[in-house]
C-alpha positions, 0 to 999 in steps of 0.5 A, a space after each residue: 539372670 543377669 548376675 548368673 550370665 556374668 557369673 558364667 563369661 568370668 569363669 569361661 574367661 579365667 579358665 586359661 588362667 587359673 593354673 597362674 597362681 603363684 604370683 605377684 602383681 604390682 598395680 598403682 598410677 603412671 603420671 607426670 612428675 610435675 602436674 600428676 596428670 595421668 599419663 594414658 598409654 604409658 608402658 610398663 614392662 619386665 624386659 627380662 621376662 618379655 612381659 608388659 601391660 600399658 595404663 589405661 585411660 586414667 593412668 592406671 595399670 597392673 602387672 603380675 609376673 612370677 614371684 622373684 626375690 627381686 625383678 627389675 621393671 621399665 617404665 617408659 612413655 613418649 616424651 618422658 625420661 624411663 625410669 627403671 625399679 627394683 621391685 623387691 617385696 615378694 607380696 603383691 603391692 601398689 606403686 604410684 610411678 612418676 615420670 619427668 618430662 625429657 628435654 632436647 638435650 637427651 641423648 639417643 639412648 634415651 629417646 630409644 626408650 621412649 619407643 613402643 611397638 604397640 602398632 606391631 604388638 597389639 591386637 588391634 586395628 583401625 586405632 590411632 592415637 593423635 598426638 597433641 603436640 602434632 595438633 598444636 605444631 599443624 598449620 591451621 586456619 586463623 589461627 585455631 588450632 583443631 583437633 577435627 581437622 587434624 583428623 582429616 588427614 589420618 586413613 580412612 577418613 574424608 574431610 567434609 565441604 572445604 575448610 569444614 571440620 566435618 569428617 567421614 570414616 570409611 564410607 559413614 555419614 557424619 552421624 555414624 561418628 560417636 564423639 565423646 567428651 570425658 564420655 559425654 556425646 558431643 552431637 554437633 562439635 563444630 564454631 562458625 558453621 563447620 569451620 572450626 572445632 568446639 574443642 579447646 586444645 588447651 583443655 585436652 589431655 588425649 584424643 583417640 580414633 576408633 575406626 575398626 575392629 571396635 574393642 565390645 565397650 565401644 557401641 552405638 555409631 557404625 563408623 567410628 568413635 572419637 574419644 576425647 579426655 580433658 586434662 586432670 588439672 596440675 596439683 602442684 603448681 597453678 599455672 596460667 595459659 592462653 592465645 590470642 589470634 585473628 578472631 578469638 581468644 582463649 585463656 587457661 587457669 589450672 593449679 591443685 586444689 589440695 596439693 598432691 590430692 585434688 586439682 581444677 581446670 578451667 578453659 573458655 575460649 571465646 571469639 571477637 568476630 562480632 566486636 569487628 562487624 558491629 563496626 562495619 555492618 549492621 546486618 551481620 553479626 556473629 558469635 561463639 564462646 566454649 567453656 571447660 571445668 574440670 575437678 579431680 580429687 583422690 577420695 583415698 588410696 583406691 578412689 578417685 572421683 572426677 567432675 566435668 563440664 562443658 558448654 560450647 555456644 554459635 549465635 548468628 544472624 544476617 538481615 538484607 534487604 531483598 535477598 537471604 536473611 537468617 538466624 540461627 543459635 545451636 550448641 552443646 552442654 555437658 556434664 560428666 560425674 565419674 568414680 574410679 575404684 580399684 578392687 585389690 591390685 587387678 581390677 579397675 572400676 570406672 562409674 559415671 553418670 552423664 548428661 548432656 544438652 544438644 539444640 539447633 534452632 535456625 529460620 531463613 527466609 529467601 523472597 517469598 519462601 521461609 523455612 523455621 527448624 528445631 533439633 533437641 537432644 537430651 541425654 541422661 546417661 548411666 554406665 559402669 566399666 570393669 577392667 581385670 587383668 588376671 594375668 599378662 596375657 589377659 585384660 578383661 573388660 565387661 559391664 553396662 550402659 544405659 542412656 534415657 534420650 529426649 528428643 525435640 524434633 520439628 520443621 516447617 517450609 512453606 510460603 511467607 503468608 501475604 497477610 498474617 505472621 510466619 509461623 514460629 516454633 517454641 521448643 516447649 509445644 513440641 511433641 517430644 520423642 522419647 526412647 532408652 538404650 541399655 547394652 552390656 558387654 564383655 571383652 577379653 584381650 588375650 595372648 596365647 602365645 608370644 606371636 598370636 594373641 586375640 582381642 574378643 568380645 560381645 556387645 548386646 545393645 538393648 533399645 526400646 522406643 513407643 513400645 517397640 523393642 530391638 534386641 541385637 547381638 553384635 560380636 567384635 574380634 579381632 587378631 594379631 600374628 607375629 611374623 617377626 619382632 617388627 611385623 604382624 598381620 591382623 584381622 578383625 570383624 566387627 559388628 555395629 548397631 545405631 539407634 539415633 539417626 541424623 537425617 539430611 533435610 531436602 528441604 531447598 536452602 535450609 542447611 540443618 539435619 534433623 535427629 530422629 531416634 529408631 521407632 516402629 517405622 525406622 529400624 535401628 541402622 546396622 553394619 558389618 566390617 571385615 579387615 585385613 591389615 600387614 603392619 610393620 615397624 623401622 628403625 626401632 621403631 622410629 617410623 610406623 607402617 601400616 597397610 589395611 584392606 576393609 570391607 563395609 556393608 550398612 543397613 537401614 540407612 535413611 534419607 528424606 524421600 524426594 521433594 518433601 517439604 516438611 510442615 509443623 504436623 509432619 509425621 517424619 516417621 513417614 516421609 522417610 526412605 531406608 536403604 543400604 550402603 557399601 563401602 571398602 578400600 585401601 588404606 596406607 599409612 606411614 608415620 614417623 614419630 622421632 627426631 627433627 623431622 616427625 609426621 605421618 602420610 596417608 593415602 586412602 584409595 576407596 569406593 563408597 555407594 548406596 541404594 535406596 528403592 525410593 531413590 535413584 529408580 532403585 539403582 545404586 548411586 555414589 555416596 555423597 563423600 565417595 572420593 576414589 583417592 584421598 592423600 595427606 601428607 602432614 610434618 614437622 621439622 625443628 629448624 633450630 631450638 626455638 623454631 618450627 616449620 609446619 606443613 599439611 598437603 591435602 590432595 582428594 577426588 571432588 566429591 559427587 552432586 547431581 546436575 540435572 538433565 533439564 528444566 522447566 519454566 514456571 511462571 508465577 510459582 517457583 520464585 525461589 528457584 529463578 522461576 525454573 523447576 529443574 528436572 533431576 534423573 540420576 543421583 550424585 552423577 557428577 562430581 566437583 573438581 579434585 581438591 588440593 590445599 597446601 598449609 604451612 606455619 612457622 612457630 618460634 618457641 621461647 623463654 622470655 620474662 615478663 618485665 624483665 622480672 617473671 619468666 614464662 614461656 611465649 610463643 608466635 605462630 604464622 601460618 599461610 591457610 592455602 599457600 597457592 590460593 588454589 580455587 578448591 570448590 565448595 559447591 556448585 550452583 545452576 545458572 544460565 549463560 546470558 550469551 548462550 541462555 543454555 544451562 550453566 553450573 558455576 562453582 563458587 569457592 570459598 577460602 583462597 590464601 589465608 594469612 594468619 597470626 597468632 600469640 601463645 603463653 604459659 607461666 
């Protein structure tokens, strides 16, 4: 059944093509001359003909045009000299192209043909690409450089508590982000609780944001997915690089393995908070480590296989006398084995078998209260992707996907026993939740004419849990219209569906989420998302503009009841409340991509809400990170050849909490809430005060030699986090006025000015 229905969406999809058959096609690899590192994006055109295609995420690319005696081609990519071929041989052919890096010393007019207008071009929307030389360049926070907080600042997507890498796309929860890793799901990507990202800059090669008018690959999140690929590794030379700032180190070793065919890279990252706190406190203590490998090697002309490896670590604990005392471990594992075959000169195949390990084990304990949690996650993953590209005008994308998901889920709040121990949890004894999830697609990116062209598709996601089965259709389209060279309008409607749900634990002072996958009780979460967008191009390209108006509906969402306090016994199936959510905004965004001075700013004005039967008497309430404006402004300028001035401008509405309307005194009981149960009416009906932040850093960029004998290249970065010390809040707790002994909510802030130092090099 299967075989015939992908059978029938080939022949459905290369009907338009058919009458293409004279032709030659050029197929191979677009990569760095230097480290042959594939080179994602790069294009690749005919101007003669007006005719182009891009690689794809490996590098890999194919163009076929109508046979000539010769037709010149144009290789271009951001920061790379192009290159210009003669392409003679009237016989279809592989041609691997290499391209050297440009230098500050280029001319304009070969700056000019690094520009692609793939903004204006492509039918696609919600789709950014984050540069990691911008990552690198934008002030941060101790100096760790961060790719989740650099997509803070992009449209659409609001930051999480102050200094957090948390981030929530148009009106999504934290879990609606799908974050992968060479393709592994990375479920909690934060070090030292949210303040900085577990992925090492170093070992990145792209990073890209999915937030709308979802291509059919794409599935299982409502919200957005960040696509993550690390570095191939360098296969001509070895080279060496690392940093040293104010609570961590990291360090880089890559090199070819068989020069020109097969290479590694490997990047740990490791912090020395906890060297510094043995030294002034014995009741604190604090750790974090993050590892990359990666292997590549060219099994012959048409076969590449890549093996990749990740393991990020937090280890914390406090011990006080009378107050909070915690501890906590959680972390993520991946592994990633991957085939690339390429099937004559226009399809691209890509295989993969995944696995991935994620836990968060942590106990508090607060006066006469104590609470003990566990979350596990373990994924086997199978999936393999087919690209075709019978013509210019179509990319055809189909194939399959399963994942085998294990879950560990269990929680207890309860009171410290006066005789006897707290009860512990052991991983082992827990009753394991297990489910699979299997989708097929298939997509087709086709141009009808020279300004109308359509990006469309189907996803059919398949999940089974206990018995219970859901079966979805999720259609994906999304269209461009030229209205000249430098500006379109496009549209998309796209439809999602999530299986794997991250609930917020209500439990007082436990600060975790549990996971939970769909069952007989909890529907799998479903989405639909319309969006219109103008989008327009200046100065050849040089500065980007865009303007998106979206529009959101989420179903199933789902949220502990109130008041649940959680036992080792629970049934969580059934302490649940499922409700809906809503969200739509503006969106604007203006980017700069040349020159002294290149950045981005965005302004996003939205309103996000949900309604739970359960919660709230039934109405509707904000949504916890409903924030009406959000503005970024984030930039760079070369001061002189080996200085940098960086800058980052944060402005957003506080985001909302609910403050009681009274309380009552309960003696005896309630110790952990000052003796006072407070008595709660309507959700999130208050917000914290607006938020802004101004970051800047200097970064100074040389050739140097090591003992006056070994050249290599260094660099020193000083940022200020917070420039005017502005107290942004964090959150907000009750107290009482000791004059007035009337109810008082006091916020505590968390980050005021923050200097930071750091040292970088690479030979």
């Amino acid at each position: 059944m299967l075989t015939r229905f992908k059978k029938l969406v080939w022949l459905v999809l290369l009907l338009p093509t058919l009458a293409f058959a004279q032709k030659t096609t050029i197929s191979g690899y677009i990569k760095d001359a230097n480290t042959k590192e594939a080179l994602i994006g790069a294009a690749i055109q005919i101007p003669k003909l007006k005719i182009g295609a891009t690689s794809n995420q490996y590098g890999y690319y194919s163009l076929t045009f109508p046979t000539a005696d010769t037709t010149a081609i144009l290789i271009s990519y951001n920061g790379y000299q192009p290159v210009a071929k003669q392409i003679v041989n009237k016989k279809s052919l592989q041609v691997d192209i290499l391209l050297q890096q440009a230098n500050s010393t280029l001319n304009e007019v070969v700056v000019n043909a690094n520009r692609n207008e793939d903004n204006v071009k492509k039918a696609q929307m919600g789709v950014i690409d984050i540069p990691i030389r911008a990552i690198k360049e934008l002030p941060v926070l101790l100096g760790e450089h961060d790719i989740l907080k650099t997509i803070q600042l992009l449209p659409g997507v609001q930051g999480g508590q102050e200094g957090t890498t948390g981030f929530y796309v148009r009106g999504g929860n934290l879990d609606q982000n799908l974050i992968q890793l060479d393709e592994a799901t990375v479920y909690n990507p934060s070090h030292l609780f949210g303040l900085f990202s577990t992925f090492n800059v170093n070992a990145i090669n792209s990073v890209k944001l999915i937030k709308g008018g979802f291509p059919s690959q794409y599935g299982g999140r409502l919200s957005s997915i960040l696509d993550i690929k690390m570095k191939e590794g360098n296969k001509t030379k070895f080279v060496t690089e690392g940093g040293l700032g104010l609570i961590s180190g990291n360090l880089t070793f890559q090199g070819p393995i068989q020069k020109n065919k097969s290479s590694f890279i490997i990047s740990a990252r490791r912090s020395y908070i906890d060297l510094f706190l043995k030294q002034i406190s014995k009741t604190t203590t604090y750790r974090f480590y993050d590892i990359n490998a990666k292997v590549n090697y060219e099994l012959g002309k048409n076969d590449h296989l890549f093996i990749s490896v990740f393991k990020g670590n937090d280890d914390a604990a406090y011990t006080g006398a009378n107050s909070l005392n915690y501890g906590t471990n959680f972390g993520n594992s991946t592994a990633s084995l991957r085939w690339n075959h390429l099937y004559g000169n226009k399809i691209f195949s890509n295989t993969s078998l995944i696995y991935n390990d994620y836990h968060l084990q942590l106990g508090t304990a607060q006066n006469s209260y104590y609470q003990v949690l566990y979350t596990g996650i373990k994924d086997i993953n199978a999936k393999t992707d087919f690209t075709a590209t019978p013509s210019t005008k179509h990319t055809i994308k189909f194939g399959a996907n399963y994942t085998y998901h294990t879950l560990y889920p269990g929680a207890i709040s309860a009171k410290i026993p006066k005789k006897g121990n707290k009860v512990a949890i052991n991983p082992d004894s827990l009753t394991k939740r297990y489910s699979s999830e299997a989708a097929f697609y298939v997509n087709d990116d086709y141009q009808l004419s020279e300004n109308l062209s359509v990006n469309y598709g189907v996803r059919i996601p398949v999940f089974n849990a206990s018995g219970k089965t859901y079966t979805n259709i999720e259609p994906r389209i999304t269209t461009r219209l030229s209205l000249n060279k430098s500006t379109s309008l496009k549209a998309s409607y796209t439809q999602m569906n999530q299986f794997v749900h991250l609930v917020p634990s209500s439990t007082a002072s436990l600060p975790a989420d549990i996971w939970l996958t769909s069952s007989n009780k909890i529907k799998p979460q479903t989405s639909n998302q319309v969006a219109l967008g103008l989008f327009k191009n200046f100065k050849d390209n040089e500065i980007e503009t865009s303007l998106e108006v979206y529009y959101k509906t989420m179903n199933n969402q789902v949220l502990f009841k109130e008041g649940t306090q959680i036992l080792l016994n629970t049934n969580l199936d059934n302490v649940l409340t499922f409700g809906k959510g809503k969200s739509y905004g503006v969106e604007l965004f203006i980017k700069k991509n040349f020159g002294r001075l290149t950045g981005w700013a965005s302004y996003t004005l939205s309103k996000s809400t949900q309604q739970f039967p359960d919660l709230n008497f039934g109405n509707s309430f904000p949504s916890s990170y409903d924030r009406t404006n959000n503005l970024s402004l984030a930039a760079s300028y070369e001061l002189t050849k080996t200085w940098t001035l960086s800058a980052d401008l944060v402005y957003y509405t506080g985001k909302p909490y609910t403050l009681p309307a009274g309380k009552v005194l309960v003696y005896g009981d309630g110790s952990l809430y000052d003796n006072y149960y407070y008595d709660y009416t309507n959700r999130n009906n208050s917000r914290l005060k607006a938020y802004n932040r101004l970051d800047i850093s200097f970064s100074n960029k040389k050739q140097a030699k090591l003992f006056k004998k070994f050249p290599y290249e260094r660099e020193w970065v000083f940022g200020f986090y917070n420039v005017y010390s502005r107290a942004n809040p964090y959150f907000v707790y009750l107290g009482v006025d000791p004059a007035t002994k009337q109810p008082q909510a006091k916020q505590v802030s968390l980050l005021p000015i923050i200097p930071s130092v750091s040292f970088n090099f690479k030979f």
